[in-house]
C-alpha positions as CSV (number, residue, x, y, z in Angstrom):
1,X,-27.8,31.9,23.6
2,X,-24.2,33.0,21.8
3,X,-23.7,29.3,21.3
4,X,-26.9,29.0,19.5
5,X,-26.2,32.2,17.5
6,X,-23.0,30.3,16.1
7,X,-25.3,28.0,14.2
8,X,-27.3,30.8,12.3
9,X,-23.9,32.2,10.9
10,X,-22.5,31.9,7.2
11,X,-19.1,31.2,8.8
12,X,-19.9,28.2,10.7
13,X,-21.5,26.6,7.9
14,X,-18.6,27.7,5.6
15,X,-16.4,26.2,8.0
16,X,-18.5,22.8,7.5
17,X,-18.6,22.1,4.4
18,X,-14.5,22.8,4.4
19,X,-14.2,20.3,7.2
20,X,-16.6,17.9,5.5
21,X,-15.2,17.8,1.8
22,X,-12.3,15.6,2.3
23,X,-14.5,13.1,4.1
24,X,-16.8,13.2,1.2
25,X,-14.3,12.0,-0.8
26,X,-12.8,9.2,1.4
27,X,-15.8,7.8,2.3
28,X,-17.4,7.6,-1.7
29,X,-14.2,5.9,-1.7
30,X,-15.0,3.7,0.8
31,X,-18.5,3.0,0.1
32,X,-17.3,1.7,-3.4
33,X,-14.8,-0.9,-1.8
34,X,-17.2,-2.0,1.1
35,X,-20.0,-2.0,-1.7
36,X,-17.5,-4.7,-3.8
37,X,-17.5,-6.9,-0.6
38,X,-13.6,-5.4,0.4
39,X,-13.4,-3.7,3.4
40,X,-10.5,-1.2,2.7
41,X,-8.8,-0.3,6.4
42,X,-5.6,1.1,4.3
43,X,-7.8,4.6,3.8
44,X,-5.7,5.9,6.2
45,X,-2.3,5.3,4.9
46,X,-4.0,6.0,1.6
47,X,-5.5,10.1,2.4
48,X,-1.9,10.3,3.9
49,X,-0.3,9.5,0.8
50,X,-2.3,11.6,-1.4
51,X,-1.8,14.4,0.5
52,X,1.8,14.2,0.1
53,X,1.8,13.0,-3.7
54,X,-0.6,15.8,-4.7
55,X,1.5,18.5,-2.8
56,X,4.8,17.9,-3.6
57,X,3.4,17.5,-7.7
58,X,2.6,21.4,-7.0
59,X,5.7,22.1,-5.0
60,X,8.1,20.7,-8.1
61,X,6.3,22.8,-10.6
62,X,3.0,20.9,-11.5
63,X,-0.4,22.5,-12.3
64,X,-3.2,21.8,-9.0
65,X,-5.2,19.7,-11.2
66,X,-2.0,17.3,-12.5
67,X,-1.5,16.9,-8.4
68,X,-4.9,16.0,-8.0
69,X,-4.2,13.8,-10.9
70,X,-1.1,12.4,-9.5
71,X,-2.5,11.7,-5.9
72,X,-5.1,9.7,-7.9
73,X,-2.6,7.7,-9.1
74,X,-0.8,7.0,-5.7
75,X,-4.0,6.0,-4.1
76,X,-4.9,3.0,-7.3
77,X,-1.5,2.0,-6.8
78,X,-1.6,1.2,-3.2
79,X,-5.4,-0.1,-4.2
80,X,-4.0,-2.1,-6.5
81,X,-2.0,-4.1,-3.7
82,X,-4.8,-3.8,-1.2
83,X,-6.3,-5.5,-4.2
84,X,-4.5,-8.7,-5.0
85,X,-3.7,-9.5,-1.4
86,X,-7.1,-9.8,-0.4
87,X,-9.3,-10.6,-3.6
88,X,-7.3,-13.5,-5.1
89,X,-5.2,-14.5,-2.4
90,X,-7.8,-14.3,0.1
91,X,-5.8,-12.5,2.8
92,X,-7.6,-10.8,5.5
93,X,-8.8,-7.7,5.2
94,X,-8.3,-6.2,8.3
95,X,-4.6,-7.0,8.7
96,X,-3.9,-6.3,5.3
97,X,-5.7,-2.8,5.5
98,X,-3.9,-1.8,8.3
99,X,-0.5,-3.1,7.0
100,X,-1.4,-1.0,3.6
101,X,-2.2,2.1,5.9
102,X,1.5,1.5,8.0
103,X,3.0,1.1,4.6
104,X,1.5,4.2,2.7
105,X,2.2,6.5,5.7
106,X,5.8,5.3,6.3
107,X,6.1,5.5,2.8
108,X,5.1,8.7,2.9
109,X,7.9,10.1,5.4
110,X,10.1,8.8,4.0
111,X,10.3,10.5,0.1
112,X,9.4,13.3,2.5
113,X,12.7,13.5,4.1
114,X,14.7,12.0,1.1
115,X,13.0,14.8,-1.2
116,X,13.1,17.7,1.3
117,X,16.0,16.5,3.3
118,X,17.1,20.2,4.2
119,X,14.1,21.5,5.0
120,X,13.3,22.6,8.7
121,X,9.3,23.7,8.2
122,X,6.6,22.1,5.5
123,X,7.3,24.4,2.1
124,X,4.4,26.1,1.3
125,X,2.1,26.3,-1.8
126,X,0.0,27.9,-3.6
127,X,-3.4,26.1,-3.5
128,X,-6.8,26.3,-4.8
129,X,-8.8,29.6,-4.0
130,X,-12.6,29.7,-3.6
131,X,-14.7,30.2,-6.3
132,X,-17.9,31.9,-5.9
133,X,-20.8,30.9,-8.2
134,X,-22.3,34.3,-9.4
135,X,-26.2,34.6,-7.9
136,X,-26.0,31.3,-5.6
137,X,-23.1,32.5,-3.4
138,X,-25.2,36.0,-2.7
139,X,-28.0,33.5,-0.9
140,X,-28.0,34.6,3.0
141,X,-25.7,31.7,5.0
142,X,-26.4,29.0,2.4
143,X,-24.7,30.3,-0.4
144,X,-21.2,31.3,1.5
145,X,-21.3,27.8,2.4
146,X,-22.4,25.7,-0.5
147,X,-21.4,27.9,-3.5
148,X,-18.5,30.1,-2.5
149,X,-16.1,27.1,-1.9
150,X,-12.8,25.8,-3.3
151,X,-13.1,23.9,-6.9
152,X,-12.2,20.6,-5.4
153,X,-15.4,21.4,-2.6
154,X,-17.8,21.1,-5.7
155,X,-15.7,18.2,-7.2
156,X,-16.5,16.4,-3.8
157,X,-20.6,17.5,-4.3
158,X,-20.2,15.7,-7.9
159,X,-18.2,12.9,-6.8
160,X,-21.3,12.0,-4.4
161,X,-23.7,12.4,-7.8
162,X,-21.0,10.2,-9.6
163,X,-21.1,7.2,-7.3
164,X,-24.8,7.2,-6.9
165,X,-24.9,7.4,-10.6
166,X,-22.1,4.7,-10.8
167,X,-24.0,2.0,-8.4
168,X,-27.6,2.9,-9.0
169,X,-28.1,3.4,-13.2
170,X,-25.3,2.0,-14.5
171,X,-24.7,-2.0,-15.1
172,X,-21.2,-1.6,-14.0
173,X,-22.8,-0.3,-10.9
174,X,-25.4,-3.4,-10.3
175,X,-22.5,-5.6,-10.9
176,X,-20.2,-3.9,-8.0
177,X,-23.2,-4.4,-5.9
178,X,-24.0,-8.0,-7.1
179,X,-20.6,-8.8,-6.3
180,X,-20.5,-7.5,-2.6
181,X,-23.9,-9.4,-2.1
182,X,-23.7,-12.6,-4.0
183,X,-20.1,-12.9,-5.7
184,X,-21.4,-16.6,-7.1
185,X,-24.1,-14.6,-9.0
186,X,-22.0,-12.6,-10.4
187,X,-19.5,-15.2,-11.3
188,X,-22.5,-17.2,-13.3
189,X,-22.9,-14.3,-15.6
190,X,-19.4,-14.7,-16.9
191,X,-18.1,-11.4,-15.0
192,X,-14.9,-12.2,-13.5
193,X,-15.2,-11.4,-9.2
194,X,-11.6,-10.7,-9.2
195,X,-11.4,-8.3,-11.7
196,X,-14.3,-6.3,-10.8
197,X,-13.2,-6.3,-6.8
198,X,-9.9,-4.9,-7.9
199,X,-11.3,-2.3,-10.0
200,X,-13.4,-1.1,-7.0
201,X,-10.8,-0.9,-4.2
202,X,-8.9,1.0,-7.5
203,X,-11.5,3.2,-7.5
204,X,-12.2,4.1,-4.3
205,X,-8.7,4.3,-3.2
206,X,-8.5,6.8,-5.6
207,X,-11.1,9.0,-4.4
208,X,-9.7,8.3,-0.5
209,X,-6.2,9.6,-2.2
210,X,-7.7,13.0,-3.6
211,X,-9.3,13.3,0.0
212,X,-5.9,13.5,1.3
213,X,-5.0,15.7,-1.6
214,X,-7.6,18.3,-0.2
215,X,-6.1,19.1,2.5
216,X,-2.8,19.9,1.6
217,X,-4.1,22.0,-2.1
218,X,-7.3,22.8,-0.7
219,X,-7.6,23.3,3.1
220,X,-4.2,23.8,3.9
221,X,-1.2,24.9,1.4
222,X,1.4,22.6,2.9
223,X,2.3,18.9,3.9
224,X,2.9,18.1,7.6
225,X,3.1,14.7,9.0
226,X,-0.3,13.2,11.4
227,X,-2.1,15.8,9.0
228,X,-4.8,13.2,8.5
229,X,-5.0,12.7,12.0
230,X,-8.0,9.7,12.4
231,X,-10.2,11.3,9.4
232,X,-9.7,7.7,7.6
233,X,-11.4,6.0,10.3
234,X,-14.1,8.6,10.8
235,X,-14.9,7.6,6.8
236,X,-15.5,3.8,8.0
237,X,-18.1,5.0,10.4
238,X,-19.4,7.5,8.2
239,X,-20.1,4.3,5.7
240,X,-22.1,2.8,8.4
241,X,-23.9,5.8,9.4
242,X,-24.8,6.2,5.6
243,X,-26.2,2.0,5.4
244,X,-23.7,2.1,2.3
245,X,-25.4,4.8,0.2
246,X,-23.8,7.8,-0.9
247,X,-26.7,10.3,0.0
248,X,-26.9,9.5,3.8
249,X,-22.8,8.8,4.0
250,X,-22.9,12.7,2.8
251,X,-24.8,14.1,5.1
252,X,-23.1,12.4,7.9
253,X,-19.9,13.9,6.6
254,X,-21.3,16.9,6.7
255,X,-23.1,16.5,10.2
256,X,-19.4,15.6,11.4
257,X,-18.2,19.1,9.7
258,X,-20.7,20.8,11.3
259,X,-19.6,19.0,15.4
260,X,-16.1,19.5,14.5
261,X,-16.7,23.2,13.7
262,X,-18.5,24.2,16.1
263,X,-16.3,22.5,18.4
264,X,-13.9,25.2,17.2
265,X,-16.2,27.9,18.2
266,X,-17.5,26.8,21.0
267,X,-13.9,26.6,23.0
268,X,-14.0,30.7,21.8
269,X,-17.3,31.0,23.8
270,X,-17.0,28.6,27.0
271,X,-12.9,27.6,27.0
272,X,-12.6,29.3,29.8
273,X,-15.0,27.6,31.9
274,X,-14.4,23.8,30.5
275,X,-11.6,22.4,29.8
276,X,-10.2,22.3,25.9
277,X,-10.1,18.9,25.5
278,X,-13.7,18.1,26.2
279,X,-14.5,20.8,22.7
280,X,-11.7,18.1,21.1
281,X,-13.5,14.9,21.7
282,X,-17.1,16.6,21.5
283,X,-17.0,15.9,17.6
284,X,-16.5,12.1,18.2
285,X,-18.5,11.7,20.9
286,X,-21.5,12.8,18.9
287,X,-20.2,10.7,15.8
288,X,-20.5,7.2,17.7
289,X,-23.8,8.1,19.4
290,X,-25.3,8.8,16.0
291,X,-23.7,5.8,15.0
292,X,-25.2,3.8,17.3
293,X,-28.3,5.1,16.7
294,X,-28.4,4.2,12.9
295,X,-26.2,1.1,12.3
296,X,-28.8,-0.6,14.6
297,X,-31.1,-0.8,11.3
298,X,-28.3,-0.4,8.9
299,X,-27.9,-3.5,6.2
300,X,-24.2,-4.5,5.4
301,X,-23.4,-6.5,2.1
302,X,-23.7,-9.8,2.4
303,X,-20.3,-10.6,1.1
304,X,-18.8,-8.0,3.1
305,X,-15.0,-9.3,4.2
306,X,-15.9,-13.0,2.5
307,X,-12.9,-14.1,0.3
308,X,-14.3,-15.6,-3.2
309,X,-12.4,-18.4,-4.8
310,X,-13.7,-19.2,-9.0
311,X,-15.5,-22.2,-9.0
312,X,-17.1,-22.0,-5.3
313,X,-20.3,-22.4,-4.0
């Protein structure tokens, strides 16, 4: 019955949303590439580099906001390349996403220890502190958990509002679509493929950087390396799960919040009795079956991880 209990409490569900906002971000992120027709396997490499960008902005002196910024910035960059050497030059996506992800990370480590070449333990900082939404946070369990959260927790609720916006009222939105569907559609209405694919993987590398960002200026208030530890590829699955729309790819990040913090909880209740590392896999475990369960009906772009060349039919 205690185990039960764990899911009626504010904490829990606190707990969550905290563990599910930097997914929310990463996988908008994604969802925008994958959307274009690019699958984008450098999220990894990318949430790692944001983390680091955004933290040490705040570490040297810069506002929260101007790391977010910054980390932003680091993630187009590395989008950028992702970018050309796929769109244009038609490499492949899958070894060009994980070379982006070994570049970004080792990258990463390496300004780390050039930068902080003294430094024994990650420097700490100060980062953002919850901010409770007068009326809506008093709400029994829901309102600790949805309205009493950090400002880059609601940023991630309006980035989900942004992209379904973005793809589903906007032209620039049917167009991103069009392009991950039929590219040679796209092409015949004088809209350059290229361009637009670019932009996208820009985009959405962006929002995968400022899901690294969260952790380090959000969850956490310092930099440590395997901080992203797998979260990257739990956003590819958590595209699938969603069938590439933002509304089911949140819940599922918040469905994976809510198995990985229980998880937590439950090793307080039964770790005596089973072993820790079964509460460690638990979250995953549940994530493939439910992944399984939907991808089964789930429809991918057509045009997902096809290279486009001007001119071809």
């Amino acid at each position: 019955m205690e185990a039960f209990e764990i899911l009626l409490t504010a904490s829990f569900w606190v707990a969550a949303i905290r563990i599910a906002s930097p997914l929310i971000f990463a996988t908008m992120g994604e969802l925008i590439c994958e959307r274009a027709g690019v699958l984008n396997l450098g999220i990894e490499g990318i949430m790692t580099a944001g983390a680091f960008a955004g933290w040490l902005t705040v570490y040297w002196g810069g506002d929260l906001w101007f790391g977010v910024v910054v980390a932003a910035w680091s993630g187009m960059a590395f989008g950028l390349l992702h970018g050309v050497l796929t769109v244009p030059l038609g490499l492949s996506q899958h070894v060009t996403g994980i070379g982006i992800t070994l570049l970004a990370t080792s990258l990463t480590y390496f300004v780390y220890r050039v930068a902080l070449p003294e430094v024994s333990s990650p420097p700490k900082i100060e980062p953002f502190q919850a901010l409770a939404i007068p009326g809506l946070s008093q709400i029994p369990v829901i309102g600790p958990a949805l309205f009493n959260q950090t400002p880059l927790t609601y940023l991630a609720y309006a980035t989900v509002a942004a992209v379904a916006w973005l793809l589903y009222r906007t032209p620039a939105g049917m167009a991103i679509r069009a392009v991950g569907e039929n590219p040679a559609a796209v092409e015949a209405q004088g809209i350059s493929v290229t361009a637009l694919r670019i932009a996208a993987v820009m985009l959405g590398s962006a929002m995968m950087a400022v899901g690294g960002a969260f952790l380090t200026m959000s969850a956490f208030n310092s930099f440590f390396f395997e901080m992203i530890n797998g979260r990257g590829w739990i956003c590819i699955a958590l595209v699938v799960f969603g069938s590439w729309k933002p509304g089911k790819a949140l819940l599922g990040a918040i469905l994976f919040g809510a198995f990985d913090a229980y998880q937590i909880r439950l090793q307080q209740v039964m770790g005596g009795v089973i072993p820790y590392q079964f509460f460690l896999m638990l979250p995953y475990l549940l994530s493939i079956a439910a992944l399984i369960a939907v991808s089964r009906r789930a429809t991918y772009p057509k045009a997902l991880m096809t290279p486009y060349l001007k001119g071809e039919r």
